[in-house]
C-alpha positions in Angstrom: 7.0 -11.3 -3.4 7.1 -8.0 -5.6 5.3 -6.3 -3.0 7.6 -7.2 -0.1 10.6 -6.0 -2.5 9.1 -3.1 -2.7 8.9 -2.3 0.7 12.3 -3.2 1.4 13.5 -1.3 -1.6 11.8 1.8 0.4 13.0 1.3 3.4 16.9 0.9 2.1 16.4 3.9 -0.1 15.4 5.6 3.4 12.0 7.0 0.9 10.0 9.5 3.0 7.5 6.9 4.1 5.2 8.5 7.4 2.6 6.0 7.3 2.8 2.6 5.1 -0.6 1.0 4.7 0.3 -2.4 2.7 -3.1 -3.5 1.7 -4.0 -7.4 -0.3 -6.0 -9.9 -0.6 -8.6 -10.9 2.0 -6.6 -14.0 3.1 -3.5 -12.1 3.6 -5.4 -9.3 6.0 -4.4 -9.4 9.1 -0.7 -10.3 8.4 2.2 -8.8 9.7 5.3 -7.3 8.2 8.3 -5.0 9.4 8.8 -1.4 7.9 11.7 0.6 9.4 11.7 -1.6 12.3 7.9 -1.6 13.1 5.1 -4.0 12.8 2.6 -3.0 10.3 -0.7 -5.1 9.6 -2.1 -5.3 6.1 -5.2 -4.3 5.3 -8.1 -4.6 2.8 -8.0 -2.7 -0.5 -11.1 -0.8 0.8 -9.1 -0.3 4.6 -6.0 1.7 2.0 -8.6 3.5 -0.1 -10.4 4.8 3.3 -6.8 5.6 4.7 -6.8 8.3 1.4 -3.0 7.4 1.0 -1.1 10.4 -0.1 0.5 7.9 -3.4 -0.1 4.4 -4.0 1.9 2.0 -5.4 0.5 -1.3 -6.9 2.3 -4.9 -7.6 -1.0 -6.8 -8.1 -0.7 -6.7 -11.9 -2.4 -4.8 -14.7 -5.6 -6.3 -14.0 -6.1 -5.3 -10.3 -4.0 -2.0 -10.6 -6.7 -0.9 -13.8 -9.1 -1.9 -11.1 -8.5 -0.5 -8.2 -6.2 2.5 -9.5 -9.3 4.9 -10.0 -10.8 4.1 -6.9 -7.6 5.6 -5.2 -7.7 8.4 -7.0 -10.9 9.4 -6.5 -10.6 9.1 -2.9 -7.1 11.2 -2.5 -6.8 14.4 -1.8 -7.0 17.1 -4.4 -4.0 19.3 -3.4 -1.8 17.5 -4.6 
């Protein structure tokens, strides 16, 4: 629920978004929610980290953001 607040909070805020990767858990892969009026699937935390996401923002808890938070950072790109 955070994370679909998120999104809409986003989109309402008309944020800059060019590509929105939503990414969870492996039995929510595959699902389908609306950004700006498009369809956009969600993928694996590995699929976003491959994608090498410009900023990512997580709503998984401190657990799973400690987790995973390095792994995007490594992966981004260093100009910015």
């Amino acid at each position: 629920m955070v994370g679909r607040t998120m999104i809409k909070v986003l989109e309402e805020r008309n944020f800059p978004v060019t590509e929105l990767i939503p990414a969870a858990s492996e039995r929510s892969v595959g699902k389908e929610l609306t950004f700006k009026g498009k369809s956009v699937k969600v993928v694996s935390v590995m699929e976003a980290i491959e994608a090498r996401p410009v900023f990512a923002i997580f709503s998984a808890g401190a657990s799973v953001s400690k987790e995973w938070a390095p792994a995007f950072a490594e992966n981004g790109d260093s100009c910015y």
